[in-house]
N, C-alpha and C positions, 0 to 999 in steps of 0.2 A: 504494500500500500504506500503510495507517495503523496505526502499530506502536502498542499499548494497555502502558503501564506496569502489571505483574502482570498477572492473568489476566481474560478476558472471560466476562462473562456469559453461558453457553450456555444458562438453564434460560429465561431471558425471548424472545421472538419477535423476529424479524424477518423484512424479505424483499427479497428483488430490488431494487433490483441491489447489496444489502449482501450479502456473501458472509465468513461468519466461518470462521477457519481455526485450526487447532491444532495444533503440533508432535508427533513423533514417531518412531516408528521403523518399519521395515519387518518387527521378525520375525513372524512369523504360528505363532500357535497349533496344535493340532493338530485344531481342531475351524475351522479355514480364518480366523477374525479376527484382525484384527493383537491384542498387546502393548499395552495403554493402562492402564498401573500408576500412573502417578501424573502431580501436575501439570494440565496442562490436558485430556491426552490422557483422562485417569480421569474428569476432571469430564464430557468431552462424553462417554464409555462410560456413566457413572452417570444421565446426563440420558435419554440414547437410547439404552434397550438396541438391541442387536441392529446397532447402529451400525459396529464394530468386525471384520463381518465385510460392511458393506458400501463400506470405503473399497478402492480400491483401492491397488496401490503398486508400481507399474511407472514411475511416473516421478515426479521429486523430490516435484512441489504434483499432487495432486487433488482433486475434490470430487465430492459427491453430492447430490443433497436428502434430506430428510429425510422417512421414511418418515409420511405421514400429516399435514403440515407442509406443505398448496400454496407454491411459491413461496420457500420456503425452505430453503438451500445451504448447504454445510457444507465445512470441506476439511482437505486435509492438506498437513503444510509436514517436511517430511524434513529431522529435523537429525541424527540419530543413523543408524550400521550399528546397534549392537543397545542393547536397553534398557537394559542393567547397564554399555554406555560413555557418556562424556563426549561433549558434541556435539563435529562435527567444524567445524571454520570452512569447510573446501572443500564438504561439503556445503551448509550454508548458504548461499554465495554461488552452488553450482548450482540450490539452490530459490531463491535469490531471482531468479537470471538469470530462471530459469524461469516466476516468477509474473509477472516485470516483462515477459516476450513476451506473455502470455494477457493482463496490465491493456493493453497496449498494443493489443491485437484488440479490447477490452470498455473503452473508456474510459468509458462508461457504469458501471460498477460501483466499487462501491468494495470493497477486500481488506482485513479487519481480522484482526489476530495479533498476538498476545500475543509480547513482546520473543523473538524465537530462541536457544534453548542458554543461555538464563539460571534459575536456579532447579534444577531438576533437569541441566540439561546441564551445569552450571559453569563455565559462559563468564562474561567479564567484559566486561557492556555498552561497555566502550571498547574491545574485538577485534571486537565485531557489527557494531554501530553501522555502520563504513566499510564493510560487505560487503551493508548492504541501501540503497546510495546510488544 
């Protein structure tokens, strides 16, 4: 996993086996998408529409590709229960368990995300930090 200082570039390209991820939360709308108000999660909603009702969130980190975008993956990193709390740290360290059993199947890939529960979560990078080791 390569944690990116601020937020990543979702509007530029990439592909396989880069897989770019973006925090967030699981509440889902009433029209089936999740919650992507702000932060990283808003930028990849505002880049790919329609994005937001194809992530899923049944478990911490998932990904999709992207609709129209060969070869190109997208994902999701659970740091909140709902968009108006603070991220939680045991969340965190269950998506990062989570992601570090999937990079360990795909050592071929590399997992890029923007620092977890900082910025909108209001975490302070020296509580994260030891929970994505």
């Amino acid at each position: 996993m390569h944690i990116v200082d601020g937020l990543l570039d979702y509007s530029e390209t990439w592909t396989l086996p880069e897989v770019r991820l973006f925090t967030g939360n699981p509440v889902k709308r009433k029209d089936g998408g999740i919650v992507m108000g702000a932060g990283a999660a808003k930028q990849v909603r505002d880049t790919y529409p329609g994005i937001d009702k194809l992530i899923k969130t049944d478990k911490p980190v998932t990904w999709t590709e992207i609709p129209g975008q060969p070869a190109q993956w997208i994902g999701w990193f659970k740091v909140k229960h709902h968009w108006k709390d603070e991220a939680c740290l045991d969340l965190i360290k269950q998506s990062s368990d989570f992601l570090a059993d999937i990079a360990n199947l795909r050592p071929d890939h590399t997992f890029k995300l923007n620092a977890p529960g900082i910025g909108n979560g209001k975490l302070q990078w020296s509580d994260v930090e030891p929970l994505l080791q």
